[in-house]
Backbone bond lengths (Angstrom), bond angles and torsions (degrees), N, CA, C in turn:
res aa  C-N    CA-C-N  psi(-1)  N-CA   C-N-CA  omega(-1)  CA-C   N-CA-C  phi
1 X - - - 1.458 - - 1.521 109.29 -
2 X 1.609 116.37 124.56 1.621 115.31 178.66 1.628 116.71 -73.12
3 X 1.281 98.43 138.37 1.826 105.51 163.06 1.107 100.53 -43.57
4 X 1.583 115.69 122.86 1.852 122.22 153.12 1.576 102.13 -73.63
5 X 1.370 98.40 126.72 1.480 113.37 176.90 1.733 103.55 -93.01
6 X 1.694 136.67 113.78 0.860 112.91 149.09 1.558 150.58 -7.50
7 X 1.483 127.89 113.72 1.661 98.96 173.00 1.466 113.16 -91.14
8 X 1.429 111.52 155.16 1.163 109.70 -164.45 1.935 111.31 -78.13
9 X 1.540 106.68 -12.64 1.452 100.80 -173.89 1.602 121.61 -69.70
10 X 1.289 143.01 139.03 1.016 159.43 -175.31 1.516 120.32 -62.23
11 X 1.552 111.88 71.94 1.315 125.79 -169.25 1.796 117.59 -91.77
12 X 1.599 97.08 111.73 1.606 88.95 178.94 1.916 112.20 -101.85
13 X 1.359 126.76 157.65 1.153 109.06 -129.08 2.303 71.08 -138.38
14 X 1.545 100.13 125.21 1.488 108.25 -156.67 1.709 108.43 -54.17
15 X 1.195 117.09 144.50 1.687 114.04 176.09 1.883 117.13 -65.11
16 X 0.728 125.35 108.01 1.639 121.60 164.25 1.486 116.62 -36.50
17 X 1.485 113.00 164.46 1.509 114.02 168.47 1.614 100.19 -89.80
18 X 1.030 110.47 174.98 1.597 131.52 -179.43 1.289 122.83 -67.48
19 X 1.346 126.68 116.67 1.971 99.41 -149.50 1.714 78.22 -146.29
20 X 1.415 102.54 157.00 1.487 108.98 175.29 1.778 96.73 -98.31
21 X 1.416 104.41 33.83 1.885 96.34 177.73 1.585 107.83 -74.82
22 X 1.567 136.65 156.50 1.364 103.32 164.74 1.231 134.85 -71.01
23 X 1.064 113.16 159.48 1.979 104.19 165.77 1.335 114.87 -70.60
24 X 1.638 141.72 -47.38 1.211 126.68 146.22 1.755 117.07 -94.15
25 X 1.832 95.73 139.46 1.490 124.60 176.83 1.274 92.38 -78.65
26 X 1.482 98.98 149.70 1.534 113.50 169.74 1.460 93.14 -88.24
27 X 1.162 116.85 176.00 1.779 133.98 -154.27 1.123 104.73 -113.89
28 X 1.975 123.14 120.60 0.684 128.38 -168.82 1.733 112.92 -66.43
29 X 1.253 114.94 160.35 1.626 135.47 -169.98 0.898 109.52 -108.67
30 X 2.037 132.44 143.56 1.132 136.45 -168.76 1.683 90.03 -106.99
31 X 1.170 126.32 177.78 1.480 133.55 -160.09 1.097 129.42 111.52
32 X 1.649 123.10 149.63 1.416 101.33 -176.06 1.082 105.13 -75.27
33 X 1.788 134.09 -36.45 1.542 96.60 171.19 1.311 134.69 -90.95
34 X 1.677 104.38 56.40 1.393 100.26 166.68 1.842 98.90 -142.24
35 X 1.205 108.72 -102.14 1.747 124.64 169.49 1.744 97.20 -94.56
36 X 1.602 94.64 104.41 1.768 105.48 175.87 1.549 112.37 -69.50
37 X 1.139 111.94 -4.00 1.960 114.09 -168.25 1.403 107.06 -120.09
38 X 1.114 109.40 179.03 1.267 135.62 166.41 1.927 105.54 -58.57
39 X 1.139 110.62 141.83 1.868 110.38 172.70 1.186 101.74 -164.32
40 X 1.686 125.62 169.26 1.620 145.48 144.59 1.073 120.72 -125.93
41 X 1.290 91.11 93.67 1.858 94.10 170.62 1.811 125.38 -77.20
42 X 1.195 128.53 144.50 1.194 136.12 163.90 1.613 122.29 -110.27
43 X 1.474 106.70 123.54 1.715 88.05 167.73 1.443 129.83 -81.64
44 X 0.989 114.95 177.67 1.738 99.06 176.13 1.407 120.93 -54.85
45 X 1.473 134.64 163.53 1.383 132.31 -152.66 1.422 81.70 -97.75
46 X 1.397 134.22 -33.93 1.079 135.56 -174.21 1.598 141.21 -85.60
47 X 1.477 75.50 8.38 2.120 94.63 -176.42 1.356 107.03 55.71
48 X 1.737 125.39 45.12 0.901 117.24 156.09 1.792 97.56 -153.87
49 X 1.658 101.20 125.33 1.092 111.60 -179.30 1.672 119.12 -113.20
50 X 1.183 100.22 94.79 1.759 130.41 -172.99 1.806 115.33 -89.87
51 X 1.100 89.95 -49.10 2.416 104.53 161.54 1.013 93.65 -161.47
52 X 1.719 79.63 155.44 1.376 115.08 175.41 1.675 115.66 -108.88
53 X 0.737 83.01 120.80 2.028 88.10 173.02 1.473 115.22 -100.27
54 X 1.598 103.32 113.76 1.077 121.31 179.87 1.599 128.82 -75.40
55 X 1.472 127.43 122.99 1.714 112.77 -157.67 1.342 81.58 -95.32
56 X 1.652 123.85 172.17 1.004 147.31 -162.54 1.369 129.02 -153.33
57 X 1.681 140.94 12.79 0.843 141.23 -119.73 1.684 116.20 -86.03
58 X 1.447 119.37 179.30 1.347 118.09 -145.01 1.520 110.13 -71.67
59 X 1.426 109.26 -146.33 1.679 118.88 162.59 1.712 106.67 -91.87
60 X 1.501 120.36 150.79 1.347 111.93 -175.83 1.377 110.12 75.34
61 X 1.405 132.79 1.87 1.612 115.30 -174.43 1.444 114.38 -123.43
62 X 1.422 119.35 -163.14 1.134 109.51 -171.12 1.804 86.25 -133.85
63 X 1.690 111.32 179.50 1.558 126.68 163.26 1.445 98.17 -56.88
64 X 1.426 132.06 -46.36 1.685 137.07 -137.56 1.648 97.23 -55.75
65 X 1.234 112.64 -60.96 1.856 100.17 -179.50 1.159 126.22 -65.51
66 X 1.310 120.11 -34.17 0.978 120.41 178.61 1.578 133.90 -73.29
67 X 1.407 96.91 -16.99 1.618 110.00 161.81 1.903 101.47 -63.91
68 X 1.615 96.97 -50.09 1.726 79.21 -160.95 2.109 105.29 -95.30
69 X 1.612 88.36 33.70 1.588 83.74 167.87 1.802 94.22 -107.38
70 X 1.308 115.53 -17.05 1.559 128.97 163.54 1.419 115.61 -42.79
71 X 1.132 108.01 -62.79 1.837 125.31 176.29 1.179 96.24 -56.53
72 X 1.576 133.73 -65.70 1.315 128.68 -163.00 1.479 108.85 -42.97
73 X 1.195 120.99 -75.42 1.414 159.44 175.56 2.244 88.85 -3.81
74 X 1.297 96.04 -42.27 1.699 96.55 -146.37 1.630 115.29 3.31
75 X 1.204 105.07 79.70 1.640 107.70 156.64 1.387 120.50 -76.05
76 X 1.247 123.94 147.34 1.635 117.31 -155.83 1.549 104.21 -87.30
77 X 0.868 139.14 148.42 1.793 159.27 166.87 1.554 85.18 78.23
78 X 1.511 136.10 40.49 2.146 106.60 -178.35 1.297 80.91 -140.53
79 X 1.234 116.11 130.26 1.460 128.43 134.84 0.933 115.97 -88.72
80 X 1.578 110.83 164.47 1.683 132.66 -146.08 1.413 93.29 -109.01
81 X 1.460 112.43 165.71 1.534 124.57 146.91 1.187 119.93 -149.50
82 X 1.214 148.44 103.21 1.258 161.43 -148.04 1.768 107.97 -86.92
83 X 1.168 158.64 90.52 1.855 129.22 -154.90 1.537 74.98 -129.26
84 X 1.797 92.77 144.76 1.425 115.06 166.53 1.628 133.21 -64.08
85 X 0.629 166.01 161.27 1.705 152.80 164.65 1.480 99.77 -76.43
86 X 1.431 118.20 143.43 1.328 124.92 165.08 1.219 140.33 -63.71
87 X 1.191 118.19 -4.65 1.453 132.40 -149.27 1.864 106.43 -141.12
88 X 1.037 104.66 95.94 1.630 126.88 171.68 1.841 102.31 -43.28
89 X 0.936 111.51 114.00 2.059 94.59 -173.49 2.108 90.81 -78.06
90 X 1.373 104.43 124.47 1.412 110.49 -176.02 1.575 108.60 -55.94
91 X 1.061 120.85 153.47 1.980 147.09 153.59 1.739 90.84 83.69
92 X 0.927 129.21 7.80 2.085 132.50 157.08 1.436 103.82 -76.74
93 X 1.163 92.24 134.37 1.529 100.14 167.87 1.157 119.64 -102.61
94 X 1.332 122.61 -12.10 1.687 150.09 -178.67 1.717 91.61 -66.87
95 X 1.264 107.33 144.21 1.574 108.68 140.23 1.746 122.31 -58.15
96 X 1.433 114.81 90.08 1.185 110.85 154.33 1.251 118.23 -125.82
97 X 1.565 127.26 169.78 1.480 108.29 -174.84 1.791 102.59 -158.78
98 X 0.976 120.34 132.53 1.158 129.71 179.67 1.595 112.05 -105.36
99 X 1.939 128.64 137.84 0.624 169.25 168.93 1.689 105.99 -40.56
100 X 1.320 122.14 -60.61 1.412 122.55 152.84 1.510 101.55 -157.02
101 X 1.895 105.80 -172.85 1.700 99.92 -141.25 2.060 95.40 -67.73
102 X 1.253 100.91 148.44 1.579 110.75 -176.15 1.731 119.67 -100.20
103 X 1.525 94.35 -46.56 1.291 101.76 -161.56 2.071 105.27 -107.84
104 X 1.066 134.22 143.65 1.539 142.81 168.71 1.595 99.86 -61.76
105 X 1.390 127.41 157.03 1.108 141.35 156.45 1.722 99.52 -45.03
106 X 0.534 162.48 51.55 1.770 151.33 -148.91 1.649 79.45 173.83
107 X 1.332 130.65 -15.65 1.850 107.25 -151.32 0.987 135.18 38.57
108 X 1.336 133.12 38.50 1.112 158.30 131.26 1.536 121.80 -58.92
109 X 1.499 114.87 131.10 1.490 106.77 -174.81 1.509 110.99 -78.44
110 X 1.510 93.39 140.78 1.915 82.50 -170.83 1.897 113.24 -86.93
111 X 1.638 142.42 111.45 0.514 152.83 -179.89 1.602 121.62 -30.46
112 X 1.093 114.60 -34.72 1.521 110.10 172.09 1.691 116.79 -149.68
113 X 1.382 105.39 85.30 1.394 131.40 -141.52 1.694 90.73 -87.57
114 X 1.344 125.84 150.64 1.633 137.91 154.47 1.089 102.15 -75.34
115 X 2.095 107.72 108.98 1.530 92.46 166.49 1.936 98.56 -92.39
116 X 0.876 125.33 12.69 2.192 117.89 156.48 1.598 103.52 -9.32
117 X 1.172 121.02 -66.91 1.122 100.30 -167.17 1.882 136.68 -73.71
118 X 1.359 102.41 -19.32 1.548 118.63 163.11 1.487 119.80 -71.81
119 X 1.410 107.35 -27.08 1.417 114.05 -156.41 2.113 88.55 -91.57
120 X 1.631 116.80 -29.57 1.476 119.47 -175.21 1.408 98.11 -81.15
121 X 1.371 115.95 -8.26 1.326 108.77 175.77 1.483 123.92 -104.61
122 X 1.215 110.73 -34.07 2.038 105.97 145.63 1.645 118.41 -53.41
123 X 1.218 115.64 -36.91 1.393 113.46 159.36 1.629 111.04 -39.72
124 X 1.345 117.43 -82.66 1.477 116.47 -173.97 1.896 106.07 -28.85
125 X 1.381 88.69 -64.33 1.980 105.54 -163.81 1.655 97.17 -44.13
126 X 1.233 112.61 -62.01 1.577 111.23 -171.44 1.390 109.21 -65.73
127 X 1.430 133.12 -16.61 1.602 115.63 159.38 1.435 108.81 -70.85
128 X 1.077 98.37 -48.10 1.496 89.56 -179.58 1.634 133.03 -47.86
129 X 1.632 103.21 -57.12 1.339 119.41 152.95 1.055 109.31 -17.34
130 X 1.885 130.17 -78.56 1.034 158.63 -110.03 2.004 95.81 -107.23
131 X 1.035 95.31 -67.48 1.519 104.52 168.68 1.257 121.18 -73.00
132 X 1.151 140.88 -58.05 1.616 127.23 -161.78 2.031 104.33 -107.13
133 X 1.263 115.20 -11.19 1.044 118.30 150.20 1.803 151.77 -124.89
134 X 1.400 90.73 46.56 1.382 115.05 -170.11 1.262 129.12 37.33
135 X 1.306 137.64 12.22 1.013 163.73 -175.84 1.960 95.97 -37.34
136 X 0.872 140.90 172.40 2.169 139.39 179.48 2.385 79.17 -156.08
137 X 0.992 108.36 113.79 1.497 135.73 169.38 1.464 90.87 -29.11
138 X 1.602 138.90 -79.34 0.966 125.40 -178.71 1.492 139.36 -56.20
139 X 1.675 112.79 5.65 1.394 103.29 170.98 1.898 96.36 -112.35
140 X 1.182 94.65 33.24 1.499 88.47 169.28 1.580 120.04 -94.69
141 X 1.273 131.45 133.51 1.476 93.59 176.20 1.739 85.67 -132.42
142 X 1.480 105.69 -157.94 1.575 124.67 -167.13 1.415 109.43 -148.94
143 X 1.225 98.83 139.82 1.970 112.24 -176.91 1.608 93.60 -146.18
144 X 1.842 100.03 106.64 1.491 88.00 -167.50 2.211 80.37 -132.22
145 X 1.822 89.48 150.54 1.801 91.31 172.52 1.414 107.29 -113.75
146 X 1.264 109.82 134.02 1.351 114.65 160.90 1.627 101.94 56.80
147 X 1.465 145.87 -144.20 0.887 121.27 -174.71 1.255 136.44 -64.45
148 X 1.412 130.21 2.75 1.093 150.57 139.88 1.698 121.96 -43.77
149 X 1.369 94.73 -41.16 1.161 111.51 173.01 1.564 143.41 -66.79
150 X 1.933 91.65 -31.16 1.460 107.66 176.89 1.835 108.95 -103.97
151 X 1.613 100.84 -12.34 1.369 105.73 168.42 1.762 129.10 -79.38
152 X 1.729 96.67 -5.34 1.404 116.10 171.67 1.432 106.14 -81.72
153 X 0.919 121.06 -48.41 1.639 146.75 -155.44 1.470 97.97 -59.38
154 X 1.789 110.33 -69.38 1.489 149.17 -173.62 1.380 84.64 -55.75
155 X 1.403 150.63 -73.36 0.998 123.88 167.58 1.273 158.46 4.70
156 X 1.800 89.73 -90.66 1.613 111.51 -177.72 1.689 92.18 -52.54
157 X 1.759 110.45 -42.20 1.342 88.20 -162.73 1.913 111.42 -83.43
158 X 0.823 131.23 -5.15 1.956 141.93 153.87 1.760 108.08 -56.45
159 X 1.164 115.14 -45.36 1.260 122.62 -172.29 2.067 96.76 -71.78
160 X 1.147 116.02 -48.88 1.448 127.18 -155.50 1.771 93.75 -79.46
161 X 1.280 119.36 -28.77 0.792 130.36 172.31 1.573 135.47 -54.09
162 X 2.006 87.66 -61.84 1.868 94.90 155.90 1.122 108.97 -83.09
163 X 1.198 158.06 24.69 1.389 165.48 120.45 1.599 98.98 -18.89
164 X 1.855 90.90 -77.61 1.792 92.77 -164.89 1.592 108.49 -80.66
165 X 0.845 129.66 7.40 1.527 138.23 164.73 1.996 104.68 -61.28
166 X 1.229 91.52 -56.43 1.556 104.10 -165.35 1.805 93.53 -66.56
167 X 1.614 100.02 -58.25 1.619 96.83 174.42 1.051 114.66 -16.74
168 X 1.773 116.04 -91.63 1.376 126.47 170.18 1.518 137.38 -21.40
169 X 1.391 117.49 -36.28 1.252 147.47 146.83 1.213 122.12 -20.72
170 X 1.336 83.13 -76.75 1.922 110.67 -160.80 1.974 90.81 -69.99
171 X 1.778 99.90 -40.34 1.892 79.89 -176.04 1.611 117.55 -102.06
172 X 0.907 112.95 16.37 1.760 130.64 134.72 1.318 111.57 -22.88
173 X 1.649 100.00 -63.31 1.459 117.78 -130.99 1.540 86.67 -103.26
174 X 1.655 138.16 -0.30 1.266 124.47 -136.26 1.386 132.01 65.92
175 X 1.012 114.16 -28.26 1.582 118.62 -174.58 1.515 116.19 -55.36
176 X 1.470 119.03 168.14 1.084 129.08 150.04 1.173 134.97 -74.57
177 X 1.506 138.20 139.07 1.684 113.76 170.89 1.495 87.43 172.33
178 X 1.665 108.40 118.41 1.574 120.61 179.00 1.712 91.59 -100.03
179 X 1.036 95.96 130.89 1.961 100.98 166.02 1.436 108.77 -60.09
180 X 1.369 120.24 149.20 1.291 137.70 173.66 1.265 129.64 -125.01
181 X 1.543 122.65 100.67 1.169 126.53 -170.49 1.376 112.22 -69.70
182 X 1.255 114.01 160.97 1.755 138.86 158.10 1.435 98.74 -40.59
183 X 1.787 132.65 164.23 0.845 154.81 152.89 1.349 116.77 -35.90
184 X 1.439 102.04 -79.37 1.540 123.52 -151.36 1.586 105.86 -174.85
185 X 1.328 101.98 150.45 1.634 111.04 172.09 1.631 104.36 -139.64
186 X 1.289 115.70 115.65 1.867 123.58 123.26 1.233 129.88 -75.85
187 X 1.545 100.40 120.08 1.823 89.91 -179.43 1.649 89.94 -122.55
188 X 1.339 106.90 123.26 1.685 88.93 -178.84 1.973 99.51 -111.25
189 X 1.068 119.81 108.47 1.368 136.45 129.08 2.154 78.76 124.83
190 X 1.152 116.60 18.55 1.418 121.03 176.25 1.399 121.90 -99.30
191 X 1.214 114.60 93.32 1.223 115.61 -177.61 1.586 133.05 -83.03
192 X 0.987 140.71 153.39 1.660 142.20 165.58 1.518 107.51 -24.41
193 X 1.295 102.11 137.45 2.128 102.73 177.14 1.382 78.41 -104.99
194 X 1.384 133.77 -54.24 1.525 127.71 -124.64 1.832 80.71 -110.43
195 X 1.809 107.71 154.98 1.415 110.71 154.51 1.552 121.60 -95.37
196 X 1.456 117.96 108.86 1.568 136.17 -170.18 1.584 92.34 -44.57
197 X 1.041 106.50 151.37 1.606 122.89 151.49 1.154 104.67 -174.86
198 X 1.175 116.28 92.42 1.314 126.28 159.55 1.644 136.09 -105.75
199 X 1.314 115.09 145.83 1.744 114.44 -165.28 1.416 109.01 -47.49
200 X 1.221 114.97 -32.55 1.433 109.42 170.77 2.030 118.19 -163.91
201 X 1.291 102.23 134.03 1.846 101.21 -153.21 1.234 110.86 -39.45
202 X 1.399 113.03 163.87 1.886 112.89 174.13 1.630 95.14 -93.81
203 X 1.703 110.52 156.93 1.530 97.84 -166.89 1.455 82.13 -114.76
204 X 1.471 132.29 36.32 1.445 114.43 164.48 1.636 108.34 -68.53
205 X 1.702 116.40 136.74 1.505 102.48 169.91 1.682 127.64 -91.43
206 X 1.526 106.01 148.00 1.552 93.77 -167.07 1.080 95.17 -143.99
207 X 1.845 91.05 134.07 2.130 104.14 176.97 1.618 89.00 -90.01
208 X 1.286 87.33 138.46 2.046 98.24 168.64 1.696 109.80 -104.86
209 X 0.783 129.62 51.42 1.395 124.50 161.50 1.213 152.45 14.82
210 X 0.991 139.50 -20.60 1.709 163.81 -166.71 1.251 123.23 -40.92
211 X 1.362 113.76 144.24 1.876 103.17 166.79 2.040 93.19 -109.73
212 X 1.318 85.13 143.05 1.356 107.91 169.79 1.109 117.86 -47.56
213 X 1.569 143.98 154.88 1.396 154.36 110.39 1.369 106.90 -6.42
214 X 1.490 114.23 106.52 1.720 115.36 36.13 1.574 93.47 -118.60
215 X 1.039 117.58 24.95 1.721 108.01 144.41 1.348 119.73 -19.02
216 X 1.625 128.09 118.42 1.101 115.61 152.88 1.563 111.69 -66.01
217 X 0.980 145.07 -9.42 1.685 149.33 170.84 1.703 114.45 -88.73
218 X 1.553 83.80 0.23 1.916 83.99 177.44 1.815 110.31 -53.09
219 X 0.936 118.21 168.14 2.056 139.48 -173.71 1.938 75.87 -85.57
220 X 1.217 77.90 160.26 1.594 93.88 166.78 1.824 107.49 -92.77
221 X 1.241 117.81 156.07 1.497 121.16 -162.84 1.728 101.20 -60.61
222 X 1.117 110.18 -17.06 1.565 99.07 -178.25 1.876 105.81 -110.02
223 X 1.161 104.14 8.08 1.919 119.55 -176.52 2.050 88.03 -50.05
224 X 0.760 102.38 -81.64 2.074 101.96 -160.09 1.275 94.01 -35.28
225 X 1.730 117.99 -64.68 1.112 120.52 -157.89 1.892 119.39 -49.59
226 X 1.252 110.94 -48.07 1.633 135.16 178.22 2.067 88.32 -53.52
227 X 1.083 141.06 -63.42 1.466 122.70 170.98 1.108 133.48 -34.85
228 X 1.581 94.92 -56.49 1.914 110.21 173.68 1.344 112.94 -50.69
229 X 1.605 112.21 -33.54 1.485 110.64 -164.24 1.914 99.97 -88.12
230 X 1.567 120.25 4.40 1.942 126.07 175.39 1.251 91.62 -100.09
231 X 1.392 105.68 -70.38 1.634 104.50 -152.76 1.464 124.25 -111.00
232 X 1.144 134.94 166.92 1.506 129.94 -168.27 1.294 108.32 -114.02
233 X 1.569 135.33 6.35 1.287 116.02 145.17 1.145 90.91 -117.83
234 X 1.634 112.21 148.46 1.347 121.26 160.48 1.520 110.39 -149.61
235 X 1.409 116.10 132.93 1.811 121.97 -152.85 2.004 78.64 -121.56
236 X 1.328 105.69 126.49 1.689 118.22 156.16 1.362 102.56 -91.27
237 X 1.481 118.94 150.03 1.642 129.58 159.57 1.556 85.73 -158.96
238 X 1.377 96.81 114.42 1.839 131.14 159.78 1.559 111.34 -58.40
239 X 1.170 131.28 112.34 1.530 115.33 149.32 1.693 132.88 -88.97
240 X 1.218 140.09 -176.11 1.200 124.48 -155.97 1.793 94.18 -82.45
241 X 1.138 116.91 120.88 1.691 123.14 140.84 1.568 122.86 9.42
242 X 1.441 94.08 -73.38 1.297 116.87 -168.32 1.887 114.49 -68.24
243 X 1.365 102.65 -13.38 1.310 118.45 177.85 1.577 127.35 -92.50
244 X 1.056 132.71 138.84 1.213 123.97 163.69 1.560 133.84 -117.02
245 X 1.590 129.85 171.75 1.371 123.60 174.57 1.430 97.70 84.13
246 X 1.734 104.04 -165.84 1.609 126.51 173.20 1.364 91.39 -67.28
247 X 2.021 84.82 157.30 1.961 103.76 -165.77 1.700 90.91 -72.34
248 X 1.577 115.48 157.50 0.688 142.40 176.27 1.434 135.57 -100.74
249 X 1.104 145.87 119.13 1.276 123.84 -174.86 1.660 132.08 79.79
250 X 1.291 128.60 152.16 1.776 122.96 -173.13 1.774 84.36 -54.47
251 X 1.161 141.20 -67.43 1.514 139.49 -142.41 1.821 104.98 -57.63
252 X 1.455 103.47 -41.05 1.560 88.70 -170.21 1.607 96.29 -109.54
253 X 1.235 130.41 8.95 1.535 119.76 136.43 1.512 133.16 -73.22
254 X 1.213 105.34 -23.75 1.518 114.34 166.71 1.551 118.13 -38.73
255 X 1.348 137.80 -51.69 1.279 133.36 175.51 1.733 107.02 -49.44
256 X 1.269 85.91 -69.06 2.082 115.43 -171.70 2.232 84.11 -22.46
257 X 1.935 102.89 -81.61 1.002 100.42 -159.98 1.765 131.09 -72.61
258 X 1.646 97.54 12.29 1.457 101.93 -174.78 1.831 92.09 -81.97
259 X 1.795 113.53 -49.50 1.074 115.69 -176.67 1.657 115.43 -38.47
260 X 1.427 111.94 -58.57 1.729 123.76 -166.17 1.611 73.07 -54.53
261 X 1.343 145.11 -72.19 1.096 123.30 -146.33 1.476 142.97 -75.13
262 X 1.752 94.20 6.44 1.324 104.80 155.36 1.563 125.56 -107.44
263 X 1.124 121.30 -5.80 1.143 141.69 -170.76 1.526 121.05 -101.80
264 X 1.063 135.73 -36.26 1.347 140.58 -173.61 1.699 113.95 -116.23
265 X 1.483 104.08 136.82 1.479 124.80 -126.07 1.577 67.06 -100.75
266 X 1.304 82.50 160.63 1.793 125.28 153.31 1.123 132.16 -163.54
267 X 1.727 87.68 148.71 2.005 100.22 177.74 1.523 115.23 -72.85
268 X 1.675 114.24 165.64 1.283 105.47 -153.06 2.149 66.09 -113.57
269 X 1.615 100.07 157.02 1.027 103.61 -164.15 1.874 89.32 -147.13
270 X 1.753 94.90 101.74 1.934 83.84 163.01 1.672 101.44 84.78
271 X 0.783 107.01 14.05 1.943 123.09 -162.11 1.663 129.59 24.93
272 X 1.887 85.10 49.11 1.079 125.79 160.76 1.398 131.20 -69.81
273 X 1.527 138.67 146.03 1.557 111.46 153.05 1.584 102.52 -107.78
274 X 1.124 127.64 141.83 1.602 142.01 -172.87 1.846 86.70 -88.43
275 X 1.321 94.61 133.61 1.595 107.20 176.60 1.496 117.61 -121.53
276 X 0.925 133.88 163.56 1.518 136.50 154.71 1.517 127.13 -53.97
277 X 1.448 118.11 113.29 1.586 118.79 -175.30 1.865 113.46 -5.84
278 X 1.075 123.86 137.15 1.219 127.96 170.80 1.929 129.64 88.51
279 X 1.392 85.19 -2.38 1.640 110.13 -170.82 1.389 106.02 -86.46
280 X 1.155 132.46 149.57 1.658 130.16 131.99 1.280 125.86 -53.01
281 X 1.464 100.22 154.29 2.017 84.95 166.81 1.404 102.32 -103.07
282 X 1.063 92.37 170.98 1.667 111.10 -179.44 1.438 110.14 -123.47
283 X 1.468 126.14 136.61 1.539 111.57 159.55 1.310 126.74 -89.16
């Protein structure tokens, strides 16, 4: 896992409304009825927990870096959560673990895989989140690689999905009930399995990440397009070709942390605004 290099530009990070949420979350719980896997959570560096950014990591990997690419990260008011993949990849003796099943009896990667089982398992985490650690759906966000990446994605858009289910539901019934999107999505080099069509887009926003062709990590030729057709914001940032894996370096973190810095809320503290390393404050 690479050193995150600070960027040096002066990122202020938007104020929240006034919420009786707490400022510190109690700490999420391993169990089946809570987080069934392995995880590392971090709270904010700043004793104030405003989002959480969810790690996601690839095929073949484990939670372990990605917890301490969490720490690195220190974005101000977000704690981290690092969660393992469920799925041991069979005949390795290594810790690796895949997200759902990957490879055919043949070991061969299977071309259009069920992610069901990753996606029933953010289910569990986000009740949990949601219920026993006060967590509000929109300060959740996702930083997922490679298949981590498209299992973040597959998500927000499953989650946005039973969203408008309940909508519909609730005004069936007379009731009230506005759908509530996900936070945020990074998917870096993870593209869409499924083609979205939904009654109407999810407005979670998502940077897609990618290195170009002839990348072996290139998107597939229809990868951008398959987003546009879920969600209604969608931000591209290219990394170099010639490179591979997670971005590397201040230059190809620069997109990743300009995004968090328009996107992820904060409390005003002392009638302060809390900024991103290197900033002034402002009142």
């Amino acid at each position: 896992m690479p050193e995150i290099s600070e960027p040096q530009a002066e990122y202020i990070v938007r104020e929240s409304s006034a919420s009786t949420i707490p400022r510190v979350k109690p700490r999420p719980k391993q169990g089946s009825a809570a987080i069934p896997v392995p995880f590392e959570y971090t709270p904010s560096d700043d004793g104030t927990d405003e989002n959480l950014l969810i790690l996601l990591h690839g095929l073949g990997d484990t939670h372990v870096p990605f917890g301490k690419l969490g720490k690195q990260l220190k974005l101000p008011q977000t704690a981290t959560l690092a969660i393992r993949a469920p799925e041991q990849i069979p005949f390795l003796y290594e810790q690796a673990y895949q997200w759902y099943t990957s490879f055919d009896p043949l070991g061969d990667l299977i071309t259009r895989p069920n992610p069901t089982p990753a996606l029933e398992l953010l289910d569990k985490v986000l009740k949990h989140l949601m219920t026993e650690c006060q967590w509000p759906p929109e300060r959740i966000h996702f930083f997922g690689f490679a298949q981590g990446g498209t299992v973040a994605a597959e998500y927000a858009y499953h989650w946005w999905q039973a969203e408008l289910t309940k909508e519909k539901g609730a005004e069936k019934k007379g009731e009230a009930y506005s759908a509530k999107p996900l936070g945020t999505i990074v998917t870096v080099s993870g593209p869409l399995i499924s083609w979205p069509t939904p009654s109407r887009l999810c407005p979670t926003p998502v940077l897609v990440v990618h290195r170009p062709t002839p990348s072996p990590e290139a998107l597939p030729n229809n990868g951008l397009a398959a987003f546009k057709k879920g969600f209604s914001h969608v931000v591209e940032a290219k990394l170099s070709a010639r490179g591979q894996g997670m971005p590397r370096g201040k230059e190809e973190m620069e997109p990743i942390m300009r995004f968090w810095s328009e996107v992820l809320s904060r409390r005003q503290t002392e009638g302060l605004y809390e900024v991103m390393s290197g900033a002034a404050p402002v009142s």
